[in-house]
N, C-alpha and C positions, 0 to 999 in steps of 0.2 A: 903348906897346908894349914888350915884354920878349922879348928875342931875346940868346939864349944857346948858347954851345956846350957840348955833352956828346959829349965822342970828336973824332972827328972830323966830325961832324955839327951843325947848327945844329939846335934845338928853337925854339919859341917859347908865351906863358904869359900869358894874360890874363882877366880877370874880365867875362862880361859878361852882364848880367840877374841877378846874383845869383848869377852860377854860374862855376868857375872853369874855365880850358880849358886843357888843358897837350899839345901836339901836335910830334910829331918832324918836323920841314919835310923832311927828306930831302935836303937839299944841303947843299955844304961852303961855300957862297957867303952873306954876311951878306944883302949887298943882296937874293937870289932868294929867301931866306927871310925876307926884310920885307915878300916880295910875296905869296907863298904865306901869310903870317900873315892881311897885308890881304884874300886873295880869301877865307879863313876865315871872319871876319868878316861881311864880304857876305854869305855865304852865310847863317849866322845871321840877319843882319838880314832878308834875303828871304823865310825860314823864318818872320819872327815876323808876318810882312805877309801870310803864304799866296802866297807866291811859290817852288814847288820850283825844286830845280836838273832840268833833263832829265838821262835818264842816257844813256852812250854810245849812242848808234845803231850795232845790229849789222849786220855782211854778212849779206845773206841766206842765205846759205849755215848760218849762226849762227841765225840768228834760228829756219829753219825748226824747226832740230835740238829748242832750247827748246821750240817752238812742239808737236811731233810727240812729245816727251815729257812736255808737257802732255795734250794731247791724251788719251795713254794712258790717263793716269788721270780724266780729267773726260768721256770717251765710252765709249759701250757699242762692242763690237769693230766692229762693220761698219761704223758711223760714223767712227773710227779708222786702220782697213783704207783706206776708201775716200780719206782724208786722204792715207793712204802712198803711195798710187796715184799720187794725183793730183799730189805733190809731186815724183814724178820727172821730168815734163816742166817743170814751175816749177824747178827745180835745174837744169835744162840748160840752162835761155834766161838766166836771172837771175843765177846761179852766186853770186859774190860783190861783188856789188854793194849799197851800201849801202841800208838799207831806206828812208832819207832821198831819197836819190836815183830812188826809184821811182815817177816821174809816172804822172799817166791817161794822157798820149799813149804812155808805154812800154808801162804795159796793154793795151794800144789793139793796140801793135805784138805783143804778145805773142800776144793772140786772133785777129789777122791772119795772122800764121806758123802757129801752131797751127795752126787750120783749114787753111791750106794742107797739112797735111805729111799722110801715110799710113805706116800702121804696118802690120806685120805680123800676119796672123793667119793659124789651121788651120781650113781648112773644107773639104767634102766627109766622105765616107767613110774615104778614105784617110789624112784629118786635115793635108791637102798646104797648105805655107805659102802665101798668097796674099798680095800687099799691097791693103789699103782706105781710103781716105780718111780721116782721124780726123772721128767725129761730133759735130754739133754737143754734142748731149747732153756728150761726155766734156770739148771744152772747158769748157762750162757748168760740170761740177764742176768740176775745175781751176781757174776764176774762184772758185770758191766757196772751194775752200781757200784762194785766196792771201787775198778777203776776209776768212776767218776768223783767217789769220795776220796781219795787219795792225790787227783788232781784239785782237787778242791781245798785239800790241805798245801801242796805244794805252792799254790797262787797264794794264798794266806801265809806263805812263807813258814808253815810249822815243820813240814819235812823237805826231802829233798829228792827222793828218790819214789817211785813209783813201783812197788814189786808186782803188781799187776800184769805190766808192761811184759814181762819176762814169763809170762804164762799164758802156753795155747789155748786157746777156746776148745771146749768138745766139737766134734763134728755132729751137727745136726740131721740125722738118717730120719728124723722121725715125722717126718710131712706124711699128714694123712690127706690125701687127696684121691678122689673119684667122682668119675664123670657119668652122670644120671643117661641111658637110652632114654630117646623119647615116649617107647614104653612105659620106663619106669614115669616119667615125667606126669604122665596123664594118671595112670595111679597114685603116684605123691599128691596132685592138685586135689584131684576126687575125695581125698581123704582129709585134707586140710581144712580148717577153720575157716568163716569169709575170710579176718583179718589175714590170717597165714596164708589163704590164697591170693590176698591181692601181692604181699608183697614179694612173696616167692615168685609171682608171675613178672614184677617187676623186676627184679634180679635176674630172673632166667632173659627176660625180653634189652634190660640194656647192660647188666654187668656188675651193678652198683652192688657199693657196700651193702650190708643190714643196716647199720648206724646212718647209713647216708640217708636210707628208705625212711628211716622213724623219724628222722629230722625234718622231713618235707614239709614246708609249707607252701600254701595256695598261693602265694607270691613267686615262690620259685619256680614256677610251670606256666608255662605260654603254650596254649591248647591251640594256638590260632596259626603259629607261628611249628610247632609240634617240634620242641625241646625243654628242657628243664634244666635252672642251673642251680648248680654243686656250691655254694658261697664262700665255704669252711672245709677245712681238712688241715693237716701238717704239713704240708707241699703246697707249693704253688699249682702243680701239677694235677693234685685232687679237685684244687678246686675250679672246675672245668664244666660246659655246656654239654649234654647231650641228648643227642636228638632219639624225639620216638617212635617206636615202629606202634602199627596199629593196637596190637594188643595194648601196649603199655599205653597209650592215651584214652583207649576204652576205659583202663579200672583206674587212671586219671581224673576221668570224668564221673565217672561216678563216686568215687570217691570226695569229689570238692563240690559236687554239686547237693544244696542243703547245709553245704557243713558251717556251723558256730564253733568252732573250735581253730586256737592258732595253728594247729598239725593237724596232717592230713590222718596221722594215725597215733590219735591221744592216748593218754594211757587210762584206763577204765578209771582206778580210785583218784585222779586229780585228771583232769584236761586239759589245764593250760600247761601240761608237760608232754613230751611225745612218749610214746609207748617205746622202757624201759628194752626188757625182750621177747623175744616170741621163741627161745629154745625151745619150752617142755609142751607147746604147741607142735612145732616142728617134729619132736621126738614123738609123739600119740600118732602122727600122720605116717611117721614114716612105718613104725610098726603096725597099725589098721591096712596101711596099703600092702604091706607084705615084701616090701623092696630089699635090698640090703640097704647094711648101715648105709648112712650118709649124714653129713655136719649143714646146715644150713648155708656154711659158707659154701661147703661144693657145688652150688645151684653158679656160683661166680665162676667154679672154676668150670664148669660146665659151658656159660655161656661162651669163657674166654677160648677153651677148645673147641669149641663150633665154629669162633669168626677167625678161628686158627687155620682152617679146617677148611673152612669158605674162600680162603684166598686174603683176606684181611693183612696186610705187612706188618711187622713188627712193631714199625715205628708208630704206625696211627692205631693199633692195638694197646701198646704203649697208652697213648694219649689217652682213648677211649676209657680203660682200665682208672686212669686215676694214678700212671707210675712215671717217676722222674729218669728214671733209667731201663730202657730196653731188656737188663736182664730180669728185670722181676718180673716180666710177662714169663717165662721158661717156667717158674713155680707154678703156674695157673694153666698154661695150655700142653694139653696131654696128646696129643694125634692120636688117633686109634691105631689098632696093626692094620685093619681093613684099611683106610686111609693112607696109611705107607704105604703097604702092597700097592696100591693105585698109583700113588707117586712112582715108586721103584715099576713100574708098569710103564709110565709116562719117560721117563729118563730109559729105559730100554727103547722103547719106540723112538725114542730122541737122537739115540747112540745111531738106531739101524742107517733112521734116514739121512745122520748125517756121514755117516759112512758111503752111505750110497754114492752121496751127492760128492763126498769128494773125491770117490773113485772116478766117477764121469767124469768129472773135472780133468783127475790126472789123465786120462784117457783122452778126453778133448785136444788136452795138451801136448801129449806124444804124439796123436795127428799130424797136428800144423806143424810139428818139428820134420816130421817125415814128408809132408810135403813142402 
């Protein structure tokens, strides 16, 4: 070993593989810089075996920060967005605790408080603060982020284990969904703003998102040809052609026809952006019309159980929808009991006749045996 002072500091200088190493130990002490040489060394020698060193384990607090400015750049925004969400309540339970230190049973304890707690929200007309329980749903993502931050440490090579991994998700019971009569339907419209009636007429007539509707531009629609495409989405699958039935290229057309603006439906205080959202629109309509609740989005799920309903298969349902996989249509289309009863009507008349038919049959056949 070769241990030297320069200054008032020890260095230390040794050759090893071929290669020479010359490193400032950073102390004034011979001995602590014979140690720091030796853990050098080591280190080397670990390197040539495939043995790294780990590096610090950050506070969480630290880690998320890395983690959410990663994020930024490796996700499209709502992915992103949704991460930022979700790490507020993981910042408040975990704070700065080491990422090392964070068991499954603390996970454990973290989606047990969660659940427990209630947050504030604005609902009614008024927009008057209430508090609600937190949803399963919102833990569930919040689990998701912390798992995506703890994979995010283990490729950075700062931990090694995942406690996430070893913790169930809630079960999510709490899908609010309902499907509008055409009754109600013609009352929701009546009651609705022009903007809120065009584009509820649009969702009800092909399915689309809200987001997908405010995004429209005059380029995306072929009036001639009678469909509109979808450009953007998260899936390949959203983003998809479809075609209009007559309503939806009536408020098509009036809608594009005159317009100086890049979207079909701008937002009032800036136009070259599309209109933000149309909730507390939605919510005046629904209560003037006198319907029950309903979400704006139920106008989707509304549509999807009519072309459920109509004979529409799964698979091109699927498609229609904007879904990569056949079970997310089952979220969105509800059959009525009327509509079953008809079914379970059709499969009885199905049973009779074919019972019939292969009575005669057996019958035919015993015949020709007998004669």
């Amino acid at each position: 070993m070769s241990i030297y002072k320069r200054g008032e500091m020890y260095w230390f200088e040794f050759v090893y593989a071929g290669q020479r190493y010359r490193r400032p130990a950073g102390v004034t002490n011979q001995r602590e810089a014979r140690q720091i040489e030796a853990a050098f060394r080591t280190a080397l020698a670990k390197g040539d075996v495939g043995i790294t060193e780990r590096k610090p384990v950050p506070a969480f607090r630290a880690a998320m920060s890395d983690f959410l400015g990663w994020s930024a750049q490796a996700h499209k925004a709502p992915s992103h967005r949704r991460y930022g969400t979700s790490s507020v309540a993981l910042l408040r339970y975990f704070r700065d605790t080491a990422l090392d230190k964070i068991t499954p049973e603390e996970v454990e304890r973290f989606k047990a408080t969660r659940a427990g707690e209630f947050k504030t929200v604005r609902a009614g007309e008024k927009r008057k603060q209430i508090a609600r329980k937190v949803r399963p749903a919102t833990v569930n993502r919040e689990l998701a982020c912390l798992k995506a931050l703890f994979n995010f440490a283990i490729k950075a090579d700062v931990i090694a284990k995942n406690p996430v991994s070893r913790v169930k998700f809630l079960a999510e019971n709490n899908q609010q969904t309902r499907v509008l009569s055409y009754t109600d339907q013609q009352r929701y419209l009546a009651s609705a703003s022009p903007v809120l009636r065009d584009i509820a007429t649009l969702i009800l007539e092909t399915g689309m998102r809200p987001e997908e509707i405010y995004k429209l531009r005059p380029e995306n629609v072929d009036l001639v040809r009678c469909w509109l495409q979808i450009p953007y989405g998260k899936t390949a699958a959203a983003r998809r052609r479809i075609t209009l039935t007559a309503n939806a290229q009536d408020v098509l057309r009036r809608r594009m026809t005159g317009l100086e603006t890049p979207y079909l439906f701008p937002c009032e205080s800036d136009p070259t952006r599309p209109i933000p959202k149309i909730n507390n629109a939605h919510d005046r309509a629904v209560k003037a019309s006198g319907i029950a609740p309903a979400r704006l989005y139920d106008l989707r799920h509304t549509w999807a159980t009519r072309a459920a309903m109509s004979g529409i298969d799964l698979v091109t349902l699927a498609a229609m929808l904007g879904h990569s996989r056949i079970q997310m249509v089952l979220r969105y289309a509800h059959p009525t009991q009327a509509h079953q009863a008809r079914a379970m009507e059709k499969l009885e008349a199905f049973n009779v006749v074919q019972q019939i038919s292969e009575f005669e049959r057996l019958r035919v056949d015993a015949s020709s045996i007998e004669n």
